[in-house]
N, CA, C and O atoms as CSV, one atom per row, in Angstrom:
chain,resi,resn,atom,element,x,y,z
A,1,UNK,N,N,-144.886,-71.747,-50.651
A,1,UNK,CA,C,-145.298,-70.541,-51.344
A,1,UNK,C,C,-144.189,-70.114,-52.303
A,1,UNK,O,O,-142.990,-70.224,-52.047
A,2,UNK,N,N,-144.685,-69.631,-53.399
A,2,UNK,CA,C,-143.557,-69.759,-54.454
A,2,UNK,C,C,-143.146,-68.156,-54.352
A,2,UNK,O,O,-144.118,-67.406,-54.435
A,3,UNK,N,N,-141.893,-67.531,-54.189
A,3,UNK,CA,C,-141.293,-66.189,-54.454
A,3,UNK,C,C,-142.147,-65.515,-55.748
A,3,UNK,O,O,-142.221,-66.230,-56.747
A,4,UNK,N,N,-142.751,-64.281,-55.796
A,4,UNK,CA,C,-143.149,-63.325,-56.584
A,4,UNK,C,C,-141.973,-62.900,-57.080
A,4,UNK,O,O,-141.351,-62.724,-56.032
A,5,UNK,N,N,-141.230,-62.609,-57.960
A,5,UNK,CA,C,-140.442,-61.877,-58.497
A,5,UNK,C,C,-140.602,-60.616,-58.447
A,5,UNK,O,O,-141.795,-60.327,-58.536
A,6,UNK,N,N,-139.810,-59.584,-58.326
A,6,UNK,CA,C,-140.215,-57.725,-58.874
A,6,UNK,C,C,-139.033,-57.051,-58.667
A,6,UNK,O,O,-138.141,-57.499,-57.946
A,7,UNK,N,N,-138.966,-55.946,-59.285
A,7,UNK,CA,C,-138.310,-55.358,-59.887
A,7,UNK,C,C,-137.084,-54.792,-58.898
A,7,UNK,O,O,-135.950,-54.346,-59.072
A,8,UNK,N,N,-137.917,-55.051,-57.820
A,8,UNK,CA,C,-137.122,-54.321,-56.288
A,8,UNK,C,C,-136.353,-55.598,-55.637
A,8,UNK,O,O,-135.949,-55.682,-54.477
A,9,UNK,N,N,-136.275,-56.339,-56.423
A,9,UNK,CA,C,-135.248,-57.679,-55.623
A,9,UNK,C,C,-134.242,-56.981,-55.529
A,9,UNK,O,O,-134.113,-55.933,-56.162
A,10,UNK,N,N,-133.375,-57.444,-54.730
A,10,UNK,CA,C,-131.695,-57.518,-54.604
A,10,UNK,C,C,-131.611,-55.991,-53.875
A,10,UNK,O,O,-132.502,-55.144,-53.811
A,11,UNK,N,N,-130.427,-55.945,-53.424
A,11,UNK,CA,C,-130.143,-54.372,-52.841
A,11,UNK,C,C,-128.974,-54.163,-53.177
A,11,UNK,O,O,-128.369,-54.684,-54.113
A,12,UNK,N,N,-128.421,-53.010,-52.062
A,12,UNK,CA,C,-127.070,-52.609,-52.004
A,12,UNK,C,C,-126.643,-53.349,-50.984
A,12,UNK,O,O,-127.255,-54.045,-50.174
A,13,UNK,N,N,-125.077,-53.017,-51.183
A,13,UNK,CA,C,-123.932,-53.309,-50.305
A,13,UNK,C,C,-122.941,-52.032,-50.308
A,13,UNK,O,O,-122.644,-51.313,-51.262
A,14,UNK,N,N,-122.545,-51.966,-49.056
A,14,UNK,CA,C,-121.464,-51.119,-49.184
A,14,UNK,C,C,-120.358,-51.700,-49.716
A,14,UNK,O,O,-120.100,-52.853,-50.060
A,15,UNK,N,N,-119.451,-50.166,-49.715
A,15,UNK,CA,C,-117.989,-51.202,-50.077
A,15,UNK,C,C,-117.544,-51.750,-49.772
A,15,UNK,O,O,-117.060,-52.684,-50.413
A,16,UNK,N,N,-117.364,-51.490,-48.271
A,16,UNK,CA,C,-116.178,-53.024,-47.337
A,16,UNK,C,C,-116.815,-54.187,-47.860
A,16,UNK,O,O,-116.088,-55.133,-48.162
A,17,UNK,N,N,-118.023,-54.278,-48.016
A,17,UNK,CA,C,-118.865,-55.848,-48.093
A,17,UNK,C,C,-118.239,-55.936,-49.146
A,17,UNK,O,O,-117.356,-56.793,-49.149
A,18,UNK,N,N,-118.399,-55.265,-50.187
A,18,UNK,CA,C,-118.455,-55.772,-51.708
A,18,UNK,C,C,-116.854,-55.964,-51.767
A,18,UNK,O,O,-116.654,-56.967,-52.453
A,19,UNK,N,N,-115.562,-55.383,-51.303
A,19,UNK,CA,C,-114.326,-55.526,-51.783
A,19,UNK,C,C,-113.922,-56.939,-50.538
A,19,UNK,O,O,-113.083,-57.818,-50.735
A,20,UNK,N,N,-114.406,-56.855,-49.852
A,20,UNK,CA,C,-114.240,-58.498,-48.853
A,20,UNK,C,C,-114.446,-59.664,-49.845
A,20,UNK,O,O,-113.717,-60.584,-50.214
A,21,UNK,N,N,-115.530,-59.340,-50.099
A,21,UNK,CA,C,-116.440,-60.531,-50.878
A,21,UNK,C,C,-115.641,-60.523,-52.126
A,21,UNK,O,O,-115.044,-61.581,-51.925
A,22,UNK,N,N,-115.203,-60.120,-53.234
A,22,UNK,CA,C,-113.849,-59.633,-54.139
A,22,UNK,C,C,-112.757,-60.683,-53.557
A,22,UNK,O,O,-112.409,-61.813,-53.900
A,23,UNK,N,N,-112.310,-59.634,-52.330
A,23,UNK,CA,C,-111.352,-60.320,-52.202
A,23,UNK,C,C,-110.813,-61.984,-52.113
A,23,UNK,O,O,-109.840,-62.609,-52.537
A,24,UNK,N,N,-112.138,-62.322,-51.243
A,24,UNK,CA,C,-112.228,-63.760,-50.799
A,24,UNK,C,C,-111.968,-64.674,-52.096
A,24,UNK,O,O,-111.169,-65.592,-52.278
A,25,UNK,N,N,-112.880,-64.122,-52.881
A,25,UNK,CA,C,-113.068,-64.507,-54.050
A,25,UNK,C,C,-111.452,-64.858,-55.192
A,25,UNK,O,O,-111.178,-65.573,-56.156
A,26,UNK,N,N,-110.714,-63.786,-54.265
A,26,UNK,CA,C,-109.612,-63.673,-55.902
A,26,UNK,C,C,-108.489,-64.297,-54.940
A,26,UNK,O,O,-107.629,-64.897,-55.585
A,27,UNK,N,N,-108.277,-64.300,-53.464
A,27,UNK,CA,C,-107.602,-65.450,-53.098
A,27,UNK,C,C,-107.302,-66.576,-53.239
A,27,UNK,O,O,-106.233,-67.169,-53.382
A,28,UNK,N,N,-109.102,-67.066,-53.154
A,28,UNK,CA,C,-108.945,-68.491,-53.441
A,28,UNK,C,C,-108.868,-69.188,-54.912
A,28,UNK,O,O,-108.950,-70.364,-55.269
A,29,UNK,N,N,-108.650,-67.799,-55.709
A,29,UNK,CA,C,-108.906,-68.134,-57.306
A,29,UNK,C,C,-107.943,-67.683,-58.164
A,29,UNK,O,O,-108.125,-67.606,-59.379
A,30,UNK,N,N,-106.372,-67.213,-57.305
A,30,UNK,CA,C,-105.848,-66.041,-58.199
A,30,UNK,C,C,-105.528,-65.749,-59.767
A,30,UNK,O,O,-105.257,-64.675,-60.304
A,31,UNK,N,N,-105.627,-66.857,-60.246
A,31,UNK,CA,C,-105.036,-66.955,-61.346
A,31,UNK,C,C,-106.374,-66.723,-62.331
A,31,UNK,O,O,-106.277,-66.392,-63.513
A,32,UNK,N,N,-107.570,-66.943,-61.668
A,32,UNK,CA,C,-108.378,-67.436,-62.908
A,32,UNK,C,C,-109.407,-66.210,-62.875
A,32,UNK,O,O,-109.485,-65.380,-61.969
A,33,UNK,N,N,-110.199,-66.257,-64.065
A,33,UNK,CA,C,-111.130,-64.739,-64.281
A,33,UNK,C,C,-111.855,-64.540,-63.151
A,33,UNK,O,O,-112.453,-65.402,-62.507
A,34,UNK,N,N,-111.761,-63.002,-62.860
A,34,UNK,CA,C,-112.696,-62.397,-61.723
A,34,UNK,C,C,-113.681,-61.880,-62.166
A,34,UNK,O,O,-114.600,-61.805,-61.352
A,35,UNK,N,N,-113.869,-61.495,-63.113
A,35,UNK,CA,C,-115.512,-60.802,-63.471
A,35,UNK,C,C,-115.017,-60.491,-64.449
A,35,UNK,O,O,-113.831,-60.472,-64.779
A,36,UNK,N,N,-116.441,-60.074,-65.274
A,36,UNK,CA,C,-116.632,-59.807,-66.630
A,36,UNK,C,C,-117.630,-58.410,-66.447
A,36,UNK,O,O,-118.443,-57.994,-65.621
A,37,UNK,N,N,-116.806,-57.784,-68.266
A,37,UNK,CA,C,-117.793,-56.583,-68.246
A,37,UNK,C,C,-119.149,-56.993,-69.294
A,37,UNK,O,O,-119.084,-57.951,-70.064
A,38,UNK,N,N,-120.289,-56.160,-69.188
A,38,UNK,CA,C,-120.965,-55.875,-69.954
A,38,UNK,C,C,-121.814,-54.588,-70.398
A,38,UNK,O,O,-122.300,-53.747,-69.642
A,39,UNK,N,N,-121.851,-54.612,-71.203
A,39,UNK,CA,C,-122.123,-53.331,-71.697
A,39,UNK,C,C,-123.736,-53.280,-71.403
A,39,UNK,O,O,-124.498,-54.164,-71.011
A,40,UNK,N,N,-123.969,-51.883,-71.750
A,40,UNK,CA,C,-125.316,-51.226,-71.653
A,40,UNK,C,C,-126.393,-51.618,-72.608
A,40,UNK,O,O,-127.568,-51.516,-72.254
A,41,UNK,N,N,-126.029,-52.129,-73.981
A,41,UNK,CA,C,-127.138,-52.860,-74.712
A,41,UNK,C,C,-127.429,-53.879,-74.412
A,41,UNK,O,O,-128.607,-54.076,-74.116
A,42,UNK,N,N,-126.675,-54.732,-74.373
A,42,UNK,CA,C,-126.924,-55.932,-74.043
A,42,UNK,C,C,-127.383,-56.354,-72.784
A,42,UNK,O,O,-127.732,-57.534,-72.750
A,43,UNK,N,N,-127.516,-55.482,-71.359
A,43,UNK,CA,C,-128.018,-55.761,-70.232
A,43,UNK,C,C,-129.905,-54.941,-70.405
A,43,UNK,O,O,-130.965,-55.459,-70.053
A,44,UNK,N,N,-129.692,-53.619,-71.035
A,44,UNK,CA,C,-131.214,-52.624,-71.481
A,44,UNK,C,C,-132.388,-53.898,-72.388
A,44,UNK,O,O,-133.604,-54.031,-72.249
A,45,UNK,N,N,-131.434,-54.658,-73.281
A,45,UNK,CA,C,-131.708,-55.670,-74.041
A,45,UNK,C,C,-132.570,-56.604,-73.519
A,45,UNK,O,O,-133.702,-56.823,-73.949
A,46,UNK,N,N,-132.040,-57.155,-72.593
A,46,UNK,CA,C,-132.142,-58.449,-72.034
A,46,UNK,C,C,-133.551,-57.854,-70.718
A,46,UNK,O,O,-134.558,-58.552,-70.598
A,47,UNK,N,N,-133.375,-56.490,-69.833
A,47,UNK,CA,C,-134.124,-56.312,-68.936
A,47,UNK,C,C,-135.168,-55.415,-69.667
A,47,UNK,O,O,-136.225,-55.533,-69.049
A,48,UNK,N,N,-135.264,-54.868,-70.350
A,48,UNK,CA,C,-136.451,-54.315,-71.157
A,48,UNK,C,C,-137.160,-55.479,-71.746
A,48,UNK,O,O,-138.342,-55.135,-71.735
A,49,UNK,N,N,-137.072,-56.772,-72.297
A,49,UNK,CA,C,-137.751,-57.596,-72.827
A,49,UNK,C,C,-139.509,-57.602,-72.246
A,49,UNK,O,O,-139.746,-57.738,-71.046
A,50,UNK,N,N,-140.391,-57.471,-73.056
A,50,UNK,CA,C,-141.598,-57.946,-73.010
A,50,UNK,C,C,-141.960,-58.934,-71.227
A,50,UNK,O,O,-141.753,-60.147,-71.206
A,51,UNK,N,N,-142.388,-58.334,-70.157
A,51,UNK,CA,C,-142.608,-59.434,-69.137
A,51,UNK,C,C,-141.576,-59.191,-68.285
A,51,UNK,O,O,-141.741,-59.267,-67.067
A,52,UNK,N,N,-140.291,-58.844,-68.892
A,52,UNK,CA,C,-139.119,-59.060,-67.809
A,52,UNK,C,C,-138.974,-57.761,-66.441
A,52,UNK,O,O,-138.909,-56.540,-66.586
A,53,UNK,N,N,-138.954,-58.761,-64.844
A,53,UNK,CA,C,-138.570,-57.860,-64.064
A,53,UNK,C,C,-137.197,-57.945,-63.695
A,53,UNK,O,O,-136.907,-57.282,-62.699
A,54,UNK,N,N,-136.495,-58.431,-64.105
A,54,UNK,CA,C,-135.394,-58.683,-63.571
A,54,UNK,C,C,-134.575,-59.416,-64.777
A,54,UNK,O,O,-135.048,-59.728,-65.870
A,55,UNK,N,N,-133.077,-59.644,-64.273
A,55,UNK,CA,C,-132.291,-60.493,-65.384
A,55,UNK,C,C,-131.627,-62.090,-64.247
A,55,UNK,O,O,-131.568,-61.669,-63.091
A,56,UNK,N,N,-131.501,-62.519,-64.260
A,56,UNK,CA,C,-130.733,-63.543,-63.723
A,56,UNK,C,C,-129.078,-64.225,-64.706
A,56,UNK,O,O,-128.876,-64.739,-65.806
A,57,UNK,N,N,-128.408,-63.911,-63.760
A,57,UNK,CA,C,-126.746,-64.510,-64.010
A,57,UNK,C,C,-126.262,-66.099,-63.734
A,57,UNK,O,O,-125.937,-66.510,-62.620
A,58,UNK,N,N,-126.273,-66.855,-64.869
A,58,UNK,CA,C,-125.732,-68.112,-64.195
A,58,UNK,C,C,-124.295,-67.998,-64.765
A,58,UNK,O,O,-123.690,-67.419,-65.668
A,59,UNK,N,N,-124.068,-68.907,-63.699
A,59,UNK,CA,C,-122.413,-68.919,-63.807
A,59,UNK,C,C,-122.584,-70.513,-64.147
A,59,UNK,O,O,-123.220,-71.438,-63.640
A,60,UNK,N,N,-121.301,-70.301,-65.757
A,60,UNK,CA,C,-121.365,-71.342,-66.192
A,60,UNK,C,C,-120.088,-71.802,-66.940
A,60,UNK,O,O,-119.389,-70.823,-67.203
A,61,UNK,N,N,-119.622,-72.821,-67.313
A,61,UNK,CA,C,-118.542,-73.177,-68.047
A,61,UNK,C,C,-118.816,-73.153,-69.257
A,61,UNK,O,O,-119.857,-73.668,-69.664
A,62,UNK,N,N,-117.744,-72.418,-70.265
A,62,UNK,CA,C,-117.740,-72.284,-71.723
A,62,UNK,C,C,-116.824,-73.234,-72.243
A,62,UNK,O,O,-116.251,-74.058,-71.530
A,63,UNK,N,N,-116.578,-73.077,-74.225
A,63,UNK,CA,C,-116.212,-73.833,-74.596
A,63,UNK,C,C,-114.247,-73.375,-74.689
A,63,UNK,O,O,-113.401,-74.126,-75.176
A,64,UNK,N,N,-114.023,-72.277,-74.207
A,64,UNK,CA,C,-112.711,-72.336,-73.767
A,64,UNK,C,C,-112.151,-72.685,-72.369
A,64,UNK,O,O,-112.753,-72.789,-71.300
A,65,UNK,N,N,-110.558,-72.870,-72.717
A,65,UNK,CA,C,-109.890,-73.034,-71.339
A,65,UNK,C,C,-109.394,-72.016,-71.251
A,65,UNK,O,O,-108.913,-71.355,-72.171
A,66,UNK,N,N,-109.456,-71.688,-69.869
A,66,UNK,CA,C,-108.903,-70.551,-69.205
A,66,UNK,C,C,-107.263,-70.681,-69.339
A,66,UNK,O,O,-106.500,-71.572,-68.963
A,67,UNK,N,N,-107.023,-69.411,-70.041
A,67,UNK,CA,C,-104.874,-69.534,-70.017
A,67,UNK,C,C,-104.293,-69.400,-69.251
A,67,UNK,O,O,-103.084,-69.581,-69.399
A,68,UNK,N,N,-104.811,-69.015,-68.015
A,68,UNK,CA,C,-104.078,-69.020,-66.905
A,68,UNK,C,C,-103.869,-70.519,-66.438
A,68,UNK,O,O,-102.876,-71.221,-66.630
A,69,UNK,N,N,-105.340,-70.922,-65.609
A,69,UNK,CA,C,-105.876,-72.038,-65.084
A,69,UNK,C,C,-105.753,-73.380,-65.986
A,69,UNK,O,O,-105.561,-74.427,-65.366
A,70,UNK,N,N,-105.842,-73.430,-67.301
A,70,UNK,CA,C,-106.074,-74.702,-68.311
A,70,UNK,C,C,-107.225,-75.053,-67.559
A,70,UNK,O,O,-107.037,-76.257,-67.389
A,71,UNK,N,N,-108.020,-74.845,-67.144
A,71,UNK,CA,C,-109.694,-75.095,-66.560
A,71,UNK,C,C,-110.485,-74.442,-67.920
A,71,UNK,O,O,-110.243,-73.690,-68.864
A,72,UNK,N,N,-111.627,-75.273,-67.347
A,72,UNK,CA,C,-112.813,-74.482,-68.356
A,72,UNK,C,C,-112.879,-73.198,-67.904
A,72,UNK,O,O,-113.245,-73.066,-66.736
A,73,UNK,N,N,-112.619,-72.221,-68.527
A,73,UNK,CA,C,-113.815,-71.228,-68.651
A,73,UNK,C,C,-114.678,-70.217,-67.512
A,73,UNK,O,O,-115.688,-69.724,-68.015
A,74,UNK,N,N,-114.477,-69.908,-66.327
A,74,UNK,CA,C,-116.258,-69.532,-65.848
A,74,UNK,C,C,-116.757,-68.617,-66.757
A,74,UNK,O,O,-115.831,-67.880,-67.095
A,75,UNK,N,N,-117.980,-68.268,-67.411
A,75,UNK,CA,C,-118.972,-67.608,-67.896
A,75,UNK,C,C,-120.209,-67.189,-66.866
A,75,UNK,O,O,-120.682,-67.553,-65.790
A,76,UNK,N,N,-120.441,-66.108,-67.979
A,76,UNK,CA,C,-121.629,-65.861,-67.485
A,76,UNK,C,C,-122.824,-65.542,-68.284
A,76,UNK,O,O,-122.836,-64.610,-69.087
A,77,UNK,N,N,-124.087,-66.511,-68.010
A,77,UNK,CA,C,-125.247,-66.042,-69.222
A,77,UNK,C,C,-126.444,-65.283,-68.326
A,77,UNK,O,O,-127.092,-65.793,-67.412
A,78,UNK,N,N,-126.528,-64.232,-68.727
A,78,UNK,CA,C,-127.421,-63.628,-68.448
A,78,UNK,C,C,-128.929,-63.710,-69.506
A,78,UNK,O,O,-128.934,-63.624,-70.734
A,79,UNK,N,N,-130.133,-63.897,-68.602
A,79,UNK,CA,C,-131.280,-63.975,-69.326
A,79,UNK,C,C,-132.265,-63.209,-68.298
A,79,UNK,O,O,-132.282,-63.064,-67.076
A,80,UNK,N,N,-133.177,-62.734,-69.505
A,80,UNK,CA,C,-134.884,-62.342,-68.591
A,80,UNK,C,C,-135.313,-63.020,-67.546
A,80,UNK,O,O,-135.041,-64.210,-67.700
A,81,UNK,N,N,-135.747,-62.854,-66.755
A,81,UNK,CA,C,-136.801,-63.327,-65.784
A,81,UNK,C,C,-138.628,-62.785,-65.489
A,81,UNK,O,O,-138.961,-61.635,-65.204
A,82,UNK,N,N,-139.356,-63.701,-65.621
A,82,UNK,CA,C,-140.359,-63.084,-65.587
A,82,UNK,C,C,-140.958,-62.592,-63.681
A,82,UNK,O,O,-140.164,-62.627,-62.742
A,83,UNK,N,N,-142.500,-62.168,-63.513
A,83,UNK,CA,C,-142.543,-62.039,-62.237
A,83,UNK,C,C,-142.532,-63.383,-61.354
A,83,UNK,O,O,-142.287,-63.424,-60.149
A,84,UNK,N,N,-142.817,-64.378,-62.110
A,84,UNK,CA,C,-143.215,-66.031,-61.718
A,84,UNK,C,C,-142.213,-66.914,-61.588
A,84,UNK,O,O,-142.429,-68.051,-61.171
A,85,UNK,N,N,-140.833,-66.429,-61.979
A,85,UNK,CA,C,-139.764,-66.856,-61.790
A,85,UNK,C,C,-139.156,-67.263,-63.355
A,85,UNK,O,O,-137.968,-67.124,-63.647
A,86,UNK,N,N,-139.826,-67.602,-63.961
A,86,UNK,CA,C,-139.949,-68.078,-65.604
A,86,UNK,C,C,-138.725,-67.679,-66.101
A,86,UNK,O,O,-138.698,-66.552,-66.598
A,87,UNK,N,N,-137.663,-68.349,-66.090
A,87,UNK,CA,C,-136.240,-67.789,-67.357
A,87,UNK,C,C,-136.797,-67.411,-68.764
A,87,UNK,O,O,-137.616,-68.232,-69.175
A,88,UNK,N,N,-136.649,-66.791,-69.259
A,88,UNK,CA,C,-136.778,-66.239,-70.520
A,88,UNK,C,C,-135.709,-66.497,-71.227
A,88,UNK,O,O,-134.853,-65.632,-71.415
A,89,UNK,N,N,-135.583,-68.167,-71.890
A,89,UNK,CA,C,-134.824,-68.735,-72.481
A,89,UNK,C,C,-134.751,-68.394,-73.822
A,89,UNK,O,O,-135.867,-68.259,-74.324
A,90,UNK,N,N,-133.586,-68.162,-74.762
A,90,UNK,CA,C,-133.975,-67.368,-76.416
A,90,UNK,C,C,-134.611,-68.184,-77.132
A,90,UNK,O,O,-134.170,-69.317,-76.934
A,91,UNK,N,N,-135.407,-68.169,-77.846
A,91,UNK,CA,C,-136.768,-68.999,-78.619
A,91,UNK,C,C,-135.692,-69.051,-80.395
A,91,UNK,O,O,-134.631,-68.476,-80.641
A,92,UNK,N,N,-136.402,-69.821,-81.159
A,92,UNK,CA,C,-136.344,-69.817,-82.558
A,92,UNK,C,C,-136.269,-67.913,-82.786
A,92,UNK,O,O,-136.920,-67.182,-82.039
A,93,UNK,N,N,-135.535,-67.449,-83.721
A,93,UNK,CA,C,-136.025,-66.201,-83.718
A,93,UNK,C,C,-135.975,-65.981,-84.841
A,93,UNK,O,O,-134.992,-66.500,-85.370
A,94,UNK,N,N,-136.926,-65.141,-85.833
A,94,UNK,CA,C,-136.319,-64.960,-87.298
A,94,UNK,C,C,-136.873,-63.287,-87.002
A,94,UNK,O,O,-136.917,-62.719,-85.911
A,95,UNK,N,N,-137.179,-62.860,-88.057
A,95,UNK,CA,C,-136.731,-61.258,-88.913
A,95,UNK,C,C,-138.556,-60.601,-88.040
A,95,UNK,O,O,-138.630,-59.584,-87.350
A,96,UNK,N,N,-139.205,-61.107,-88.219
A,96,UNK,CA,C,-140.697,-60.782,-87.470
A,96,UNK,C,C,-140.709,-61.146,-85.884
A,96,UNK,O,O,-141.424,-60.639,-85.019
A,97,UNK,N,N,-139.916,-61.963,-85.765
A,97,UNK,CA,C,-139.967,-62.313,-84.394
A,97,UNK,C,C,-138.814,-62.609,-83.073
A,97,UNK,O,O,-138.548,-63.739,-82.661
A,98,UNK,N,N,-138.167,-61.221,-82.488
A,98,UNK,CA,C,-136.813,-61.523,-81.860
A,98,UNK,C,C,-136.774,-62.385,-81.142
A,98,UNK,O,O,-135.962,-63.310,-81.152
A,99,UNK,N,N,-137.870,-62.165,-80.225
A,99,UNK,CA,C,-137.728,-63.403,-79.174
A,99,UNK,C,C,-137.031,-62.815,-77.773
A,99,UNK,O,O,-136.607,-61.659,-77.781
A,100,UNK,N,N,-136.936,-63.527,-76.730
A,100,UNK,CA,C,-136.212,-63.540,-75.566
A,100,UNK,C,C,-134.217,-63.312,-75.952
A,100,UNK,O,O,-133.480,-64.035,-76.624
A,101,UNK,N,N,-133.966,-62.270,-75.336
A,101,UNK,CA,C,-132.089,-62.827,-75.891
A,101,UNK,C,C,-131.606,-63.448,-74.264
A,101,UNK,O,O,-131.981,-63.108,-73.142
A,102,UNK,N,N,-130.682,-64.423,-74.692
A,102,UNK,CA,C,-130.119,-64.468,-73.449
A,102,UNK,C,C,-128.405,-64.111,-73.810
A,102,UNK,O,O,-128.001,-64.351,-74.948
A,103,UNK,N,N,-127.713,-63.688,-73.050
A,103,UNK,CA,C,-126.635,-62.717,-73.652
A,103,UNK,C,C,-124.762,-63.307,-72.601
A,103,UNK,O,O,-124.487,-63.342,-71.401
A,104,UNK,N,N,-124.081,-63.595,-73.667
A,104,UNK,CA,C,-122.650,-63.793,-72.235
A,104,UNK,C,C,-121.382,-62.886,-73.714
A,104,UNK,O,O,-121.588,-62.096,-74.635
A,105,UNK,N,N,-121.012,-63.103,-73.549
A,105,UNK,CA,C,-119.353,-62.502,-74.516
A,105,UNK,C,C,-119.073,-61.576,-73.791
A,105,UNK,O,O,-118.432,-60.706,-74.381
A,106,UNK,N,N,-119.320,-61.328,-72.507
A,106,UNK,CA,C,-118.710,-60.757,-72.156
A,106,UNK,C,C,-116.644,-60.377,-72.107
A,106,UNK,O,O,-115.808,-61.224,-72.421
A,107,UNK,N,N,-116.296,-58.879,-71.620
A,107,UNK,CA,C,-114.959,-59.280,-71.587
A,107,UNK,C,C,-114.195,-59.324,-70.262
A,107,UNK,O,O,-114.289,-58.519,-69.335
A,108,UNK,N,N,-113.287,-60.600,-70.355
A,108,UNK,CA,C,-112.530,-60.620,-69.203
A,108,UNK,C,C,-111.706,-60.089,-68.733
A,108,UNK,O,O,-110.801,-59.576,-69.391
A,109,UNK,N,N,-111.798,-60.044,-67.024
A,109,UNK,CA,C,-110.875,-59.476,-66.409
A,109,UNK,C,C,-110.278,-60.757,-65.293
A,109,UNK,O,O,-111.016,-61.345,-64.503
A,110,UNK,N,N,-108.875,-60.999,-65.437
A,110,UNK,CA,C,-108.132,-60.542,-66.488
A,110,UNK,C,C,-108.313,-60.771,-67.631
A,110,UNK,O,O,-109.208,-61.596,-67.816
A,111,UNK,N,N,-107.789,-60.347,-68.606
A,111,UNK,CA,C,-106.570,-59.581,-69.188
A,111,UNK,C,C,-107.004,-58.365,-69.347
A,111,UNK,O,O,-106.111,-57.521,-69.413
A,112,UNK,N,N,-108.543,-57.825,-69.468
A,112,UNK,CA,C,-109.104,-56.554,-69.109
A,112,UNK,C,C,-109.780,-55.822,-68.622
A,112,UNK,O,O,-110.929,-55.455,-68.871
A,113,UNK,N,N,-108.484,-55.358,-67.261
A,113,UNK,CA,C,-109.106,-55.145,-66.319
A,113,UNK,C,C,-108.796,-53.811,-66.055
A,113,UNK,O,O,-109.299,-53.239,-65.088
């Protein structure tokens, strides 16, 4: 049976969870980016789209190296999701027709954190 998507996925966490899970995270990684910000257009952007209940985050390698690490990169691209699971990948887009955005530039922390 295939997952319905909606709008009510995902929950909370308290804090201990969420600064554990942080932490674990920046132990085993110290040197290299812990998260990224993004702003309010670009997330309203992406989850307001036509269809979209949700956004989905992949974590992915970009075309820089990290200055700490000399590793690639982690990124993150955020795109639409429909209720069917459907990524809402960005299409051809011209001046009549935006299309799906899928969105990363985010900024790093470190160096701003």
């Amino acid at each position: 049976m295939a997952h319905k998507f909606s709008k009510k996925d995902g929950g909370k966490i308290d804090k201990s969870q969420a600064e554990t899970w942080v932490k674990k995270y920046r132990d085993k990684h110290k040197d290299a980016v812990r998260a990224y910000f993004f702003g309010t257009d670009l997330i309203d952007t992406i989850i307001h789209q036509e269809g979209a209940v949700g956004m989905r985050i992949y974590l992915a390698y970009g075309d820089e190296k990290d200055p700490a690490t000399k590793e690639d990169r982690l990124q993150m691209v955020l795109v639409g999701v429909k209720e069917d699971g459907t990524v809402m990948w960005p299409t051809e887009v011209g001046k009549d027709n935006p299309g799906p955005t899928a969105g990363d530039q985010g900024v790093p922390c470190p160096p701003y954190c």
